[in-house]
C-alpha positions as a Markdown table, in Angstrom:
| # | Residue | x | y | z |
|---|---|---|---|---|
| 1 | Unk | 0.0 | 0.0 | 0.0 |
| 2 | Unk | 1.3 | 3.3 | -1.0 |
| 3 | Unk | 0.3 | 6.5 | 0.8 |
| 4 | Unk | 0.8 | 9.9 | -0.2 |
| 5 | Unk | 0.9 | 12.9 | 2.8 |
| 6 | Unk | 1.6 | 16.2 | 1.8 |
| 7 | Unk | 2.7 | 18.3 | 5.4 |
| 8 | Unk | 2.4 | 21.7 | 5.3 |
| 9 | Unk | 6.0 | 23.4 | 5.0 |
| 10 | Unk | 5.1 | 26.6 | 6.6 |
| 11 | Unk | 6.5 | 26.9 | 10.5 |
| 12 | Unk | 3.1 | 28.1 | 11.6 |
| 13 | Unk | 0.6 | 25.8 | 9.8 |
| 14 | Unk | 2.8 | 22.7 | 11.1 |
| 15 | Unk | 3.0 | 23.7 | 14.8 |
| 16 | Unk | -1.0 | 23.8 | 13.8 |
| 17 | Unk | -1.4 | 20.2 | 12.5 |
| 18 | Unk | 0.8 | 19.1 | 15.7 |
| 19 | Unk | -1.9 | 20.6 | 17.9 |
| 20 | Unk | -4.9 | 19.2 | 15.7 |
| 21 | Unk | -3.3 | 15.8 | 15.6 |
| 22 | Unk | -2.9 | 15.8 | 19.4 |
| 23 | Unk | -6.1 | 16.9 | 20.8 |
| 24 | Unk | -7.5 | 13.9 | 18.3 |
| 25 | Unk | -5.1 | 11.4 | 20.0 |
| 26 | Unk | -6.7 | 13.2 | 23.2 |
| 27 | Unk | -10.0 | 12.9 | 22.4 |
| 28 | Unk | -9.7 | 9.5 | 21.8 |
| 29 | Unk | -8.4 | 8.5 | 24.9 |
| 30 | Unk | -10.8 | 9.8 | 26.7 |
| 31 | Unk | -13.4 | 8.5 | 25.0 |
| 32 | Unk | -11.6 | 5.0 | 25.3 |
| 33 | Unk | -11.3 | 5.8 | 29.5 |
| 34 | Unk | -15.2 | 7.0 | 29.6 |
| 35 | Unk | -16.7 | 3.6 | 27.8 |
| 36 | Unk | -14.9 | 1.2 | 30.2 |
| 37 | Unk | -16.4 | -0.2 | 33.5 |
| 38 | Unk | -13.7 | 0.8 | 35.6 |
| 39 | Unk | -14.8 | 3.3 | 39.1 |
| 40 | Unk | -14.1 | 6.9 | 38.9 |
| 41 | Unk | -11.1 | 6.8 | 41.1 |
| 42 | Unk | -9.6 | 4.3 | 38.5 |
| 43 | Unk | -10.2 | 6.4 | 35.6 |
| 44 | Unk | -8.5 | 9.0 | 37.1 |
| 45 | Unk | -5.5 | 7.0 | 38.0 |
| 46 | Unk | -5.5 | 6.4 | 34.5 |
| 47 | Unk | -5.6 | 9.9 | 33.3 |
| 48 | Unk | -2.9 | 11.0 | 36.0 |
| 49 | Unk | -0.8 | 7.9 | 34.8 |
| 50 | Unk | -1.0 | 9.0 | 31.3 |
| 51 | Unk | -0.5 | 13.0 | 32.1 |
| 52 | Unk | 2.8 | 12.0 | 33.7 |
| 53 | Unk | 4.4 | 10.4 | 31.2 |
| 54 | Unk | 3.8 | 12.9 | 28.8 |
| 55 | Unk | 5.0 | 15.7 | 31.2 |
């Protein structure tokens, strides 16, 4: 399979997809956390987990 990406080349617009691209990954994660049957204070050991290792 062959795929073809064209990135932006300006400074600006890139530091823009970065942001875009993240906040999906983001949203998606949460979204992931919220569906499963885990207790509150799990979910949020999750989150915290997570936000430190990206810190």
């Amino acid at each position: 399979m062959k795929i073809i990406v064209h990135l932006p080349s300006d400074k600006n617009n890139k530091d823009e997809l970065e942001k875009r691209v993240a906040e999906v990954h983001g949203d998606s994660a949460v979204a992931y956390i919220k569906k499963q049957p885990w207790t509150k204070e799990q979910k949020l050991l999750i989150i915290k987990s997570i936000a430190g290792k990206c810190s």
